[in-house]
C-alpha positions in Angstrom: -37.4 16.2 101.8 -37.7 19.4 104.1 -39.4 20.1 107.4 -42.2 17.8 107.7 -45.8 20.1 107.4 -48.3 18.3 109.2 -51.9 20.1 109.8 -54.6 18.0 111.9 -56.0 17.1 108.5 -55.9 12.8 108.8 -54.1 11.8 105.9 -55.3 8.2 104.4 -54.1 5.8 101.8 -55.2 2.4 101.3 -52.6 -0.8 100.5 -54.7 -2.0 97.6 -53.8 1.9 95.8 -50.6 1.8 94.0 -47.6 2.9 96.4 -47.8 7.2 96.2 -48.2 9.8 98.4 -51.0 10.8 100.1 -53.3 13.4 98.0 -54.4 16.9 98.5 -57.7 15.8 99.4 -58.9 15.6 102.9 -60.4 11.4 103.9 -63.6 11.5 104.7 -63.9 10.8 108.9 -65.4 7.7 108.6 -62.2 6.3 106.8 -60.2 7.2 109.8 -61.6 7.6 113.2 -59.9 5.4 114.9 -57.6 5.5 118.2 -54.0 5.2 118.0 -51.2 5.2 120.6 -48.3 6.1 118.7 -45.0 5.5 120.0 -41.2 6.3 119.1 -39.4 4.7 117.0 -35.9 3.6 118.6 -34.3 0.3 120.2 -35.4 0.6 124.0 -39.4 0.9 123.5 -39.8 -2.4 121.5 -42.1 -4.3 123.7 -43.3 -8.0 123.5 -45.7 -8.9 121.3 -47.6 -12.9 120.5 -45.1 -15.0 118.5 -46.2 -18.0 116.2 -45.6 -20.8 118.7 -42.7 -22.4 118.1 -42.0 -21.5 114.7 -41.0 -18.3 116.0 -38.1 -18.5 118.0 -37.1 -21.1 115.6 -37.1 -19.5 112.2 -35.6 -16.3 113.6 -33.0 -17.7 115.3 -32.0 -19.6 111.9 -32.4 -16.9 110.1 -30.7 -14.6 112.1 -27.5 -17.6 112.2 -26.4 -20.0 110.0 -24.4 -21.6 112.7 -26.4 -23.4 115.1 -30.1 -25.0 115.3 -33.1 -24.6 117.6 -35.3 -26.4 119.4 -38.5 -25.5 121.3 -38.6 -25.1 124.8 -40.9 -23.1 127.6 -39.9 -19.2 126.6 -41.6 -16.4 127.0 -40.4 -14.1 124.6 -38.6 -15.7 122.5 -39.9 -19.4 122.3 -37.4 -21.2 121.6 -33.3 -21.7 122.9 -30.6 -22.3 120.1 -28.8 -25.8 120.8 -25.1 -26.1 118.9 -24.0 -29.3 117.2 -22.1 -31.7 118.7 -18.7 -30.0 117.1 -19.6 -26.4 117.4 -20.1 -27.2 121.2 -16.8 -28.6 121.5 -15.8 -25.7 120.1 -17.4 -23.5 122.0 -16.6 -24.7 125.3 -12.7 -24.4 124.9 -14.0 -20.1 125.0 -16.7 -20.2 127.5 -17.7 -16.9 128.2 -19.8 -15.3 131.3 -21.6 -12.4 130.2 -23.7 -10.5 132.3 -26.5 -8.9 130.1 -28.9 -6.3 131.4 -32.3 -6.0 130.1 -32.4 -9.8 129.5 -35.9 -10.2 130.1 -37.1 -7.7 127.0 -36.6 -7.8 123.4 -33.0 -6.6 122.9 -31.5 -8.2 125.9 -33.6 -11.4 126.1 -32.3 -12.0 122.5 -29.0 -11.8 123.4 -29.2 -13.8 126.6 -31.0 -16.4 124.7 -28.3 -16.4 122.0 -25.5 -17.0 124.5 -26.9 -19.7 126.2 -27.6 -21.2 123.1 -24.1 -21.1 122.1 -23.1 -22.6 125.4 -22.3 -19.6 127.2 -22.9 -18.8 131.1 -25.2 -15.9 131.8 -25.6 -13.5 134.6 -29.1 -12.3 133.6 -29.8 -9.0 135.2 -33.9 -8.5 136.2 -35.5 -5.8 138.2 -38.4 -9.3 138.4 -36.8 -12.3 138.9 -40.4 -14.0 139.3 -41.3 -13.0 136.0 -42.0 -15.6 133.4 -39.5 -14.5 131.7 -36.5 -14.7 134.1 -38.2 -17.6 134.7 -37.6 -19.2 131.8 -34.1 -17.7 131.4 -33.4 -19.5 134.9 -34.4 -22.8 133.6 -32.5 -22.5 130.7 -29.4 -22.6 133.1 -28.8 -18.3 133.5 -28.2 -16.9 136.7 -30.9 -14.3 137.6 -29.6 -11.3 139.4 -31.9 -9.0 140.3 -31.2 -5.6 139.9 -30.6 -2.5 137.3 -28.3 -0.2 135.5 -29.1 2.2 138.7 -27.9 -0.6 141.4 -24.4 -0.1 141.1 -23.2 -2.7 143.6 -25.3 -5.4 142.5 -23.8 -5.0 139.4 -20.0 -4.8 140.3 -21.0 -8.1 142.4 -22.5 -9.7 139.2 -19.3 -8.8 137.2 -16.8 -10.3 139.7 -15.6 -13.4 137.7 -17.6 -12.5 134.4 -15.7 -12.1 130.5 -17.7 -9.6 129.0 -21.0 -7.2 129.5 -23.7 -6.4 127.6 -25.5 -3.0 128.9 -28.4 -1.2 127.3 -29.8 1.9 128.9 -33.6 2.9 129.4 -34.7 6.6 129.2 -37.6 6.2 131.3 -36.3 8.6 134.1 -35.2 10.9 131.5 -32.2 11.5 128.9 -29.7 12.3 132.0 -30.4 9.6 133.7 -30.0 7.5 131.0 -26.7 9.0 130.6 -25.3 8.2 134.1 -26.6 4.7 133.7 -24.5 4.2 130.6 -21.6 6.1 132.3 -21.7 3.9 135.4 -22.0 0.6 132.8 -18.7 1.6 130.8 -17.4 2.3 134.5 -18.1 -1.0 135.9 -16.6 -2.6 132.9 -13.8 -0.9 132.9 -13.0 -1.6 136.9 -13.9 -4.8 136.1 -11.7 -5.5 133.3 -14.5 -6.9 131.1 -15.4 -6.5 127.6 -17.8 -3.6 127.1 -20.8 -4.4 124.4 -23.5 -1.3 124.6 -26.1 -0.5 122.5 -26.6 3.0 121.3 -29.0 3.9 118.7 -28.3 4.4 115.0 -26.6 7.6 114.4 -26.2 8.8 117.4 -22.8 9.7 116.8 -24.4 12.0 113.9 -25.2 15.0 116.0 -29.3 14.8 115.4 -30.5 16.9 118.3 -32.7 14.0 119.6 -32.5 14.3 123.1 -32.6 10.1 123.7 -30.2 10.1 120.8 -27.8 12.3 122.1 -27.9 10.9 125.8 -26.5 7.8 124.2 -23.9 9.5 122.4 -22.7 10.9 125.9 -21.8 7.3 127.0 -20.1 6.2 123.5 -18.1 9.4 124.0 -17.5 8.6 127.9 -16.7 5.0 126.5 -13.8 6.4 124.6 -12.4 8.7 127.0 -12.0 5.9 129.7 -10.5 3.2 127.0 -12.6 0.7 128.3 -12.1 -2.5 125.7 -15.8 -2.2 124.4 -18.4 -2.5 121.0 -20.5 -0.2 120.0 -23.8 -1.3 118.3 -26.7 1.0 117.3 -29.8 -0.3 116.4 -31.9 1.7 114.1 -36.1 1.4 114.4 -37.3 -2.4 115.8 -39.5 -3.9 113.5 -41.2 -5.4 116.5 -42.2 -1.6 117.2 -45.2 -2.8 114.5 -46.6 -4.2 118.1 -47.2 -0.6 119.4 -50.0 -0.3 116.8 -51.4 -3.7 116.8 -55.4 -2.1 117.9 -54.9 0.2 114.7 -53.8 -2.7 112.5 -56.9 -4.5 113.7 -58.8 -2.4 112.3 -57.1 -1.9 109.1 -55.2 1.3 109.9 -51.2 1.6 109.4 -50.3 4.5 111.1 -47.4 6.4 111.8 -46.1 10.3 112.2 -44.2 9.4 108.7 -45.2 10.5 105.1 -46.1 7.1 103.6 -43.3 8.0 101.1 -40.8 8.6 103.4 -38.4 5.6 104.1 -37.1 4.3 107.6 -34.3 1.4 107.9 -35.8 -0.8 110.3 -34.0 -3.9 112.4 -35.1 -7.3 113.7 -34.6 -7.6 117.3 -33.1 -11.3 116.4 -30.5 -10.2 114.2 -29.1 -7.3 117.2 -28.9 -10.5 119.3 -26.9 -12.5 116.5 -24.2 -9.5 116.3 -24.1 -9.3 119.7 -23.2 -13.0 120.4 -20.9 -12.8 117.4 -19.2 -9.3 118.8 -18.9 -11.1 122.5 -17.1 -13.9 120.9 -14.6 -12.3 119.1 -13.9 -9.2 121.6 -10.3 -9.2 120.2 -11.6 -8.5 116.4 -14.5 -5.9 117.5 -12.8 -3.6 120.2 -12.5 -0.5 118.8 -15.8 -0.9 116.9 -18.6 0.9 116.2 -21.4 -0.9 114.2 -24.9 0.9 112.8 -27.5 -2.1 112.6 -30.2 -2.2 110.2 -31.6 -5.1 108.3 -33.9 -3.4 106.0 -34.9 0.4 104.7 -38.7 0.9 103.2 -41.0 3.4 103.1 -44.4 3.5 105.7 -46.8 2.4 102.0 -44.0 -0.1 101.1 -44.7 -1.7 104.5 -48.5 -1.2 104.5 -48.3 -3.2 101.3 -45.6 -6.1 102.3 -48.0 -6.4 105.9 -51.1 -6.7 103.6 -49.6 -9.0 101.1 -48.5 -11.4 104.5 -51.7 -11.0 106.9 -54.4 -11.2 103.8 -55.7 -7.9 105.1 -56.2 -4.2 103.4 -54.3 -1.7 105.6 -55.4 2.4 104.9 -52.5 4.8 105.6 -53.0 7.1 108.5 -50.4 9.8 108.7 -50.4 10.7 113.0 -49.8 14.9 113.2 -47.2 16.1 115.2 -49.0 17.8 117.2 -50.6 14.4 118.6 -47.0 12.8 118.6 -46.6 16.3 120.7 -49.3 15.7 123.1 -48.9 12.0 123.3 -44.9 11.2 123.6 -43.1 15.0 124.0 -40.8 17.0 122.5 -38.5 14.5 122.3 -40.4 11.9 119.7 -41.3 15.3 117.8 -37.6 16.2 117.2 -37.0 12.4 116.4 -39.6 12.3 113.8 -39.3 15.2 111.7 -35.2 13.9 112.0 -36.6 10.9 110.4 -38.4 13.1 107.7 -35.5 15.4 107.2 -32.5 13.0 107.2 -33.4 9.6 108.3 -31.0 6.5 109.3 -27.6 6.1 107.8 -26.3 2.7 107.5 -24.0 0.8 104.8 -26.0 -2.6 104.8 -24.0 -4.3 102.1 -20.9 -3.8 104.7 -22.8 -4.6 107.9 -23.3 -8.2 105.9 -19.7 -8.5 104.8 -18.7 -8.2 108.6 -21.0 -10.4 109.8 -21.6 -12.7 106.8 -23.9 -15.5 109.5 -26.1 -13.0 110.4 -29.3 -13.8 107.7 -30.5 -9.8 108.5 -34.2 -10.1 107.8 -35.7 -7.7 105.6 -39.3 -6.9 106.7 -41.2 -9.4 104.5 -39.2 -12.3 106.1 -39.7 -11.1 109.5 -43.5 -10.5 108.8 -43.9 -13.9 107.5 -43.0 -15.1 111.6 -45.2 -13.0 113.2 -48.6 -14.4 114.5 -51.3 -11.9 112.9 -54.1 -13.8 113.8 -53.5 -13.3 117.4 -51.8 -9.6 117.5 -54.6 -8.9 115.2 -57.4 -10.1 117.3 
């Protein structure tokens, strides 16, 4: 495809139509006015959304591992802790790591903090709230809350005296250079501290796209190599939990994104970052060096109108969001990421990602739908 051509025009298609592209023709504005707050896609604006009680964290978590089993306790986010077998904790223990993981009380780092005390592991769970229900429940789950960020440097040298290995995630809420100098500090710390570096990037970042949150990140991976720090690289393409940022739309049968329904995105679940995470952490010796796009599935905007209609019972009509609305709304920046989307898109070898990680079950986004409590992020 080219340069994506959006006018105001709304541009609708319905889930019961066969899968196509949008016509000519103009919806009528009853079809379609309805409010949206679009987001961008990318790993560090997933934010929580209702989970099917205790199915959730279960069937995820199973999914996302064949190597250990779950059972429910009182978690926020994600529901449930994974508990090993008798033998794999045996195991485990003879390699106990301590990981201090920032961002463990969101989607990306929660998953992974939940992951490595499932497997046994000590965590240093890092938490600008540590009276949140969520470090809350981290705490009782034996992790040690330390409360601070990416921007409190000594707090974070303190919490990496004695630790194995660090998992760092940056947020560009104060902008894509100080998201930079977050990451820099991160592969910094690690490096003083003699730990194993895991961060997580985005998906082709390293692919010169011009997205300013996209490039910030490639800033650290490049810092990352020019210090030798031991780290991982993994880069997350669009969350599938990013579904939650248009949960009022889906309520009222709208599926809408800045995308041309048939324009395909590779999407992740947050579960299966965590599950190569844990797996990288354990084996730093094998995945130094490394640099790992992460994607479970790839479908267009009408393929996944289509699967969420087939799994909720509901009819879903395409809304295609104009750029200049994704202009007015998010910035320049989510602009430049979208028509990037449109004109190139996610690039990421899937059949090798499962050969390297072979336990990782990666959803594709029917599976991961099928976890997802409708009833009450529909409501």
């Amino acid at each position: 495809m080219g340069d994506l051509r959006v006018s105001s025009h709304r541009r609708c298609t319905s889930a019961s139509q066969p899968l196509r592209a949008v016509g000519g023709g103009n919806a009528g504005a009853s079809d379609c006015q309805h409010p949206y707050f679009p987001r961008p896609d990318g790993p560090e604006r997933a934010s929580a959304g209702p989970l099917r009680g205790c199915t959730v964290g279960r069937d995820l978590h199973r999914r996302a591992t064949g190597l250990f089993r779950v059972v429910p306790v009182a978690v926020a986010t994600a529901g449930l802790i994974a508990v090993l077998t008798a033998k794999e904790s045996k195991q485990n223990m003879a390699q106990k790591l301590t990981v201090v993981v920032t961002g463990s009380t969101g989607k990306q780092g929660g998953a992974v903090a939940w992951g490595l005390l499932g497997r046994g592991h000590k965590v240093h769970a890092v938490t600008r709230d540590p009276n949140s229900s969520q470090a809350k429940s981290l705490a009782n789950a034996g992790a040690t809350l330390v409360t601070a960020s990416l921007d409190d440097s000594a707090a974070i040298k303190k919490a990496l005296e004695g630790a194995t290995s660090f998992f760092a995630m940056t947020m560009p809420s104060g902008g894509t250079d100080a998201e930079t100098k977050q990451g820099i500090f991160a592969a910094d710390a690690a490096k003083a501290a003699g730990v194993h570096l895991v961060f997580t990037s985005v998906g082709s970042a390293n692919r010169q796209t011009g997205i300013p949150h996209f490039d910030s990140k490639y800033e650290v991976e490049k810092h990352i190599a020019k210090i030798g720090v031991r780290a991982t690289i993994l880069a997350p393409v669009a969350f599938m939990e990013n579904l939650y940022f248009i949960k009022e739309q889906l309520a009222k049968g709208i599926y809408a994104s800045a995308l041309s329904p048939i324009r395909a995105l590779a999407q992740v679940a947050v579960a299966d970052i965590g599950a190569v995470a844990v797996r990288v952490l354990e084996d730093a010796g094998r995945f130094t060096g490394k640099r790992f796009d992460l994607a479970g599935h790839e479908l267009t905007g009408n393929d996944a109108m289509a699967i969420l209609s087939r799994v909720t019972g509901r009819p879903f009509s395409y809304y295609q969001v104009p750029l200049d609305v994704i202009l007015q709304r998010m910035g320049e920046d989510a602009v430049k990421m979208y028509e990037w989307f449109d004109r190139v898109g996610f690039a990421v070898d899937r059949a090798a990602l499962r050969r390297e990680f072979p336990d990782v079950a990666f959803h594709d986004f029917e599976s991961w739908a099928k976890t997802q409590d409708w009833n009450a992020l529909l409501s």
